[in-house]
C-alpha positions in Angstrom: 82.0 81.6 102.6 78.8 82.3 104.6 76.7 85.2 103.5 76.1 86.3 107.4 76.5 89.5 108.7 77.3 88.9 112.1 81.0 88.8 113.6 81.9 87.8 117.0 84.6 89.6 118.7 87.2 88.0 120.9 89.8 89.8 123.4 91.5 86.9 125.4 93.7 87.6 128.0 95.7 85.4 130.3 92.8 84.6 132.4 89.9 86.4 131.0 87.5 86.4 127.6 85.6 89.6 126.3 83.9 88.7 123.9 80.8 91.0 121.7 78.8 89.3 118.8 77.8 92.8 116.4 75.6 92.9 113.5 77.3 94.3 111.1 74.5 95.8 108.8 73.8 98.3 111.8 76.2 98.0 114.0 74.0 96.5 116.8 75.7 94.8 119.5 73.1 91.5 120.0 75.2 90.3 122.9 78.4 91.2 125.0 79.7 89.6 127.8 83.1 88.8 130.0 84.6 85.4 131.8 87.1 86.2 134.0 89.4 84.5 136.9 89.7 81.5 134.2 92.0 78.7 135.9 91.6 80.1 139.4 88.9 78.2 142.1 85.9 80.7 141.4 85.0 82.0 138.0 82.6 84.2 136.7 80.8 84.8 133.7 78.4 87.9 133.1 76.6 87.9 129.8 74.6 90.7 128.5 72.1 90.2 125.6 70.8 92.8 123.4 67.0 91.4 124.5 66.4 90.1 127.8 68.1 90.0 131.2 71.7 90.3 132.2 73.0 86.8 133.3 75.8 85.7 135.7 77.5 82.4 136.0 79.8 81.5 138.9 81.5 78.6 138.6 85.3 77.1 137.9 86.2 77.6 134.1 89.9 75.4 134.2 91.0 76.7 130.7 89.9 78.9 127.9 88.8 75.9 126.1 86.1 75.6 128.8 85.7 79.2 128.8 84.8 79.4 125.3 82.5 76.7 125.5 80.5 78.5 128.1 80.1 81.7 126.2 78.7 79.7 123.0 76.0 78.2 125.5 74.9 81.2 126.4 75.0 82.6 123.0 73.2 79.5 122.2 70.5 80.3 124.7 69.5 83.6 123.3 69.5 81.8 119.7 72.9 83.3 118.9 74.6 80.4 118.7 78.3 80.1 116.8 76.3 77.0 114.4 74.2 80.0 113.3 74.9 80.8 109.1 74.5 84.2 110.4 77.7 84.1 111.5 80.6 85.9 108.9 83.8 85.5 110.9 85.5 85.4 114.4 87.7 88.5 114.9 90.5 88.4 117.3 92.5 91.1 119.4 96.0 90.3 118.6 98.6 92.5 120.8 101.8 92.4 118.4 102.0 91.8 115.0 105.3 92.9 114.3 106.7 94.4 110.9 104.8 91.7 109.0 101.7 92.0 109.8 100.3 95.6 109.4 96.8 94.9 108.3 93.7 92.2 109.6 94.7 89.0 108.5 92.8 85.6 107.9 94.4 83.4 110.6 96.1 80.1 109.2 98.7 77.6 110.4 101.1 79.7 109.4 99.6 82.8 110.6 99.9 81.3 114.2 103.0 80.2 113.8 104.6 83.5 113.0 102.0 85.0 116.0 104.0 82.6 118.2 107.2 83.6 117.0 106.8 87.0 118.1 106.0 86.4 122.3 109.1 87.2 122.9 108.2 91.0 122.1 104.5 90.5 123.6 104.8 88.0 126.4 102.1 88.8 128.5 99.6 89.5 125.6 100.3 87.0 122.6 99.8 84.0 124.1 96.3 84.6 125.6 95.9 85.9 122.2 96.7 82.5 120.8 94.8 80.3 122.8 91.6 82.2 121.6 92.3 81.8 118.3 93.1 77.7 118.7 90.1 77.0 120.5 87.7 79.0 118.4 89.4 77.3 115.5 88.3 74.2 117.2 84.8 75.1 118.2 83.9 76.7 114.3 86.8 75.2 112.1 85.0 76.1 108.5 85.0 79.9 109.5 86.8 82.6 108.3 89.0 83.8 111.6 91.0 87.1 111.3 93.6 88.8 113.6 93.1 92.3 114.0 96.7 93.6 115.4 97.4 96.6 117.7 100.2 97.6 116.5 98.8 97.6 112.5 97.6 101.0 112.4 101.0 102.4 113.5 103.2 100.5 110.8 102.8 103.9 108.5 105.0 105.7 111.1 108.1 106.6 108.7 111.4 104.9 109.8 112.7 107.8 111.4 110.2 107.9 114.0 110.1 103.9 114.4 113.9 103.7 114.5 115.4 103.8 118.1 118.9 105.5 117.7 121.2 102.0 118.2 123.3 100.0 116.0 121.1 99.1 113.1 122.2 95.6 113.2 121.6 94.7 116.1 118.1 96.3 116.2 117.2 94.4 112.8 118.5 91.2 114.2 116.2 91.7 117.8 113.5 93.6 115.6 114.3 96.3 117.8 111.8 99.8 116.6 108.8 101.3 117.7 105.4 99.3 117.4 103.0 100.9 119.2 100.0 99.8 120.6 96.2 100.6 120.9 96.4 100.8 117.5 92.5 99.4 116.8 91.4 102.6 119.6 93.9 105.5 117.6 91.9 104.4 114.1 88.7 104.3 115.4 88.9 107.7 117.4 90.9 109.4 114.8 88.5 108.6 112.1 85.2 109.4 114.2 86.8 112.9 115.6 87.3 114.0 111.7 83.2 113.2 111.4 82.5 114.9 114.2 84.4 117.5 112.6 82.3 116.9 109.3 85.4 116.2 107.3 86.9 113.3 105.4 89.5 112.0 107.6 92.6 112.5 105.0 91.8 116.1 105.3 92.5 115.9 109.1 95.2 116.0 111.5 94.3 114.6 115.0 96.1 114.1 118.6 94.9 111.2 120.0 95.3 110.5 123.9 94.0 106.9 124.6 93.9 107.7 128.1 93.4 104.3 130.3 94.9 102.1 132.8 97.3 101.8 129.9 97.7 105.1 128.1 99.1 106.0 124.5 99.6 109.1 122.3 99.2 109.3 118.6 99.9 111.8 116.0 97.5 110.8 112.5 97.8 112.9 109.4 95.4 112.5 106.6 94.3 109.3 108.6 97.5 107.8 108.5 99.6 107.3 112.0 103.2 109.4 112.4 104.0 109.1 115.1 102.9 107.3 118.7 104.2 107.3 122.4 104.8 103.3 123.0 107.5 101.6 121.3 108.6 98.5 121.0 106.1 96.7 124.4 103.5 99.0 125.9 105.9 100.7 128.7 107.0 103.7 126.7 105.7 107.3 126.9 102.8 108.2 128.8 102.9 108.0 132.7 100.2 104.8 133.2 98.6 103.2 135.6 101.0 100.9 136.6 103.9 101.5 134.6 106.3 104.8 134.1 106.1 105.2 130.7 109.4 107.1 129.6 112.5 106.6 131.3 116.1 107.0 130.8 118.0 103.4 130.4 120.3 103.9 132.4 117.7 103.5 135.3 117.6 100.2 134.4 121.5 99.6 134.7 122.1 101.5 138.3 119.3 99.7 139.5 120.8 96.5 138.4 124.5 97.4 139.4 123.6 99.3 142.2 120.6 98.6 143.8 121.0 94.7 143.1 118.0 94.1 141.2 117.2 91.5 139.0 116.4 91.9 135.5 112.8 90.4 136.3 112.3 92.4 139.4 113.2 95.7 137.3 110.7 94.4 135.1 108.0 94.1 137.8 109.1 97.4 138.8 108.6 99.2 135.3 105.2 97.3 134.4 103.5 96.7 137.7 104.6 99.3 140.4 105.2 102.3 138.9 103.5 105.2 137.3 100.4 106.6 139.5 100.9 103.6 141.6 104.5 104.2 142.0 103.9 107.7 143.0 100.7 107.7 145.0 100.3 104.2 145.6 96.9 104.4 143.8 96.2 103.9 139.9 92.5 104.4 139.9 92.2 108.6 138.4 89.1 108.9 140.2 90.2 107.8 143.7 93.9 109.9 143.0 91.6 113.4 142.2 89.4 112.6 145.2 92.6 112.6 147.7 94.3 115.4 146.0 91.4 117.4 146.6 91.8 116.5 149.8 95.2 117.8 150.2 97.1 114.6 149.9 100.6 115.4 148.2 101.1 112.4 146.8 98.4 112.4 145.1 99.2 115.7 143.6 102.3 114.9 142.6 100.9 111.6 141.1 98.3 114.0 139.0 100.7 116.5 138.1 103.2 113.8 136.5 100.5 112.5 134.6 99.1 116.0 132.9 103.3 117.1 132.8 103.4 114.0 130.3 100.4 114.3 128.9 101.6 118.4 127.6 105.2 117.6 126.7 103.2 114.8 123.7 100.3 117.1 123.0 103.7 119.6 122.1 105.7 117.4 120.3 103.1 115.9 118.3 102.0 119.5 117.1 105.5 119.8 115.8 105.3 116.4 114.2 102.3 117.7 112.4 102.7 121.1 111.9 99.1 121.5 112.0 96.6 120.3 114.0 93.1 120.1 113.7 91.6 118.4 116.9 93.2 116.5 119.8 90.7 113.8 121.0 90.3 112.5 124.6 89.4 108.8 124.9 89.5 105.5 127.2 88.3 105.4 130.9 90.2 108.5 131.8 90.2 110.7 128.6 86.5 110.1 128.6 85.6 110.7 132.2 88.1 112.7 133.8 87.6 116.5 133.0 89.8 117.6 135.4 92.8 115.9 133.5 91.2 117.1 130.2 91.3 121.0 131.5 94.7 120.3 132.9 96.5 118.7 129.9 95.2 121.6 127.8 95.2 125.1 130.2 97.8 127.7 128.7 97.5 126.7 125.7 96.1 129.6 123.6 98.8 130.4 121.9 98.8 127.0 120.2 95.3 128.0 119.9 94.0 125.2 122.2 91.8 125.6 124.8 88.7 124.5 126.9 85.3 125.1 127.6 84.9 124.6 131.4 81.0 124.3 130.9 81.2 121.9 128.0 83.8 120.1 129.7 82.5 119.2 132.5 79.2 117.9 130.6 79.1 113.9 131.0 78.0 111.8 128.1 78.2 108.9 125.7 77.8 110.4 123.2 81.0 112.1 121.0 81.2 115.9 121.4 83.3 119.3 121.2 84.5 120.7 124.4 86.3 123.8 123.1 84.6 127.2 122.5 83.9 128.2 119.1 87.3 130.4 118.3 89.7 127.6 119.5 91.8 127.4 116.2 92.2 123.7 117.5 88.7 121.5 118.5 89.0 119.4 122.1 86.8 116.6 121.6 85.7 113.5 123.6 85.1 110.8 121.6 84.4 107.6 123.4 86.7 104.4 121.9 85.0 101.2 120.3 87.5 98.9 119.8 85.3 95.8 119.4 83.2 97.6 117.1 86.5 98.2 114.6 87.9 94.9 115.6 84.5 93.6 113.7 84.1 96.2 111.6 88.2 95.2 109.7 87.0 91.6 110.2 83.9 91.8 108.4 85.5 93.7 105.3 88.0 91.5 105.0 86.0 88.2 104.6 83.9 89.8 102.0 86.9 91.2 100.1 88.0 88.5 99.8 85.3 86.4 98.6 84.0 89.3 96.5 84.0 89.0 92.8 85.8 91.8 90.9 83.3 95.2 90.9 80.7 93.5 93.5 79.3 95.4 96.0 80.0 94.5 99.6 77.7 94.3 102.6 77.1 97.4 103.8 78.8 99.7 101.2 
């Protein structure tokens, strides 16, 4: 196995690439970068090193294959190239690994195969997933590849909160439970929130609101999940950005019987044109704020649906855990939207919650506390890194499993 220390990150969607190449003694991103509109008539590629200028390239990219090829030139061209035996692994973002796989896994024939299998539970998401992995199998085929799953983290939820309440058999036979998702962004955050706290994270109990386009809840005990708001795809619980998040199932049947939809279009519906956009006709927070400050009542309503949500989990996961030690705010909107912070949390004393308006409305990178110093429970932004623990489960995995019994790894 090479003795490198660098792993390169790969998030493939159905036509786009993120990809980041991270050092692994430090942590230090040498390049990141993005190619998106793949198979359409006018790509684009923006590339970032670490050292020297940001670099775009427009031009048609017909598959992933081609894709893929273009970000190793440009690796290449800042001497970063995928030949380099600095190199440990490739990391991939895999959406759904089902009940099998619950922690990174080396990626082999059969790995895939069993990644296939289960599209029909992530069928927008597993098979961009899939054609990463097979043409970076192609472009490096002697290096160690590992799926790093979203729904991992969430496979210690106990079986009465994955369980939906249906016939058993017929849930076992459609493995029909709750997954979750965002599972890479819950760990990270959870774990970084208990050292902003200074404490190991098995002492801590943590809310997590992965607030984003898509959005998702978590409850983690001792660093272990209990509980999250998706389920078995990524339309339950939170309202989102585009989809409505909770919702009785008999929606789904009237609009069928009565309204004459399709089981697609209710699909589209669900995923695509509901949530914020459903309300408001808007799912960017920033622009939905802006109006309702403005008076639009839409755009209150869409705002006040959200943080509605947003209080009923922050409730019910205090009840899972009994104790609570911080909630964290992360993703686009739990990092930048104070508003929906202060909202999700006012009249919450009691619980002993609350808000400091000054620190709150503080902007920064940088992880922090937003609550005064008596709140019982800390508020804390702590900005997500999913790339960083994609590589981060990658890198210790390779090296487990080439280590020798009682060696020390890199970077212990």
């Amino acid at each position: 196995m090479s003795e490198g220390t660098r792993v390169l990150v790969l998030n493939a969607g159905s036509s786009s690439v993120k990809y980041q190449l991270i050092d692994m003694l430090d942590g230090t991103r040498l390049a990141a970068g993005l190619v998106e509109r793949i198979g359409e008539p006018s790509g684009r590629l923006a590339h970032a090193p670490r050292t020297g200028d940001r670099r775009e390239l427009l031009q048609v990219f017909p598959d992933h294959s081609a894709a893929l090829k273009a970000v190793a030139e440009e690796l290449a061209a800042d001497g970063l190239g995928l030949d380099s035996p600095e190199l440990a692994a490739i990391g991939h973002r895999v959406v759904h690994g089902g009940k099998r796989f619950t922690e990174p896994t080396v990626i082999t024939d059969e790995v895939l195969t069993e990644i296939r299998r289960l599209i029909p539970v992530a069928p927008l998401h597993n098979p961009a997933n899939i054609v990463g992995i097979e043409v970076a199998r192609a472009l490096r085929p002697d290096l160690p590849q590992v799926a790093v799953f979203d729904t991992a983290f969430h496979a210690s939820m106990p079986e009465h909160a994955a369980r939906y309440a249906i016939d058993k058999a017929v849930a076992d036979e459609h493995r029909v439970r709750r997954y979750g998702f965002h599972g890479t962004s819950h760990q990270y955050v959870s774990r970084a929130t208990a050292r902003l706290l200074g404490k190991d994270p098995a002492e801590v109990n943590v809310i997590v609101l992965h607030l984003g386009n898509g959005a998702s809840a978590s409850a983690v005990s001792g660093g272990r999940c209990v509980d999250t708001s998706m389920g078995l795809t990524p339309l339950e619980g939170l309202v989102m950005g585009t989809r409505s998040g909770d919702i009785d199932a008999g929606v789904v049947f009237h609009l069928h019987r009565v309204g004459g939809l399709s089981v697609d279009e209710i699909d589209d519906l669900l995923n695509r044109r509901s949530g914020l956009r459903g309300l408001c006709g808007d799912n960017d927070m920033r622009e939905i704020m802006r109006r309702a400050d403005e008076g639009d009542a839409d755009a209150k309503l869409a705002f006040d649906a959200y943080v509605h949500r947003l209080r009923k989990y922050i409730g019910g996961y205090y009840a899972v855990l009994g104790r609570v030690d911080a909630i964290a705010f992360t993703a686009g909107v739990g990092e930048n939207a104070a508003p929906v912070r202060a909202a999700a949390t006012a009249g919450l004393d009691e619980l002993g919650i609350a808000v400091d308006a000054e620190l709150n409305s503080v902007r920064s990178a940088e992880p922090r506390i937003i609550s005064p110093g008596y709140a019982r429970v800390a508020v804390a932004v702590v900005p997500t890194d999913e790339e960083l623990e994609i590589a981060r489960q990658s890198f210790a995995l390779v090296h487990r499993e080439s280590a020798l019994p009682g060696e020390r790894l890199p970077g212990e």
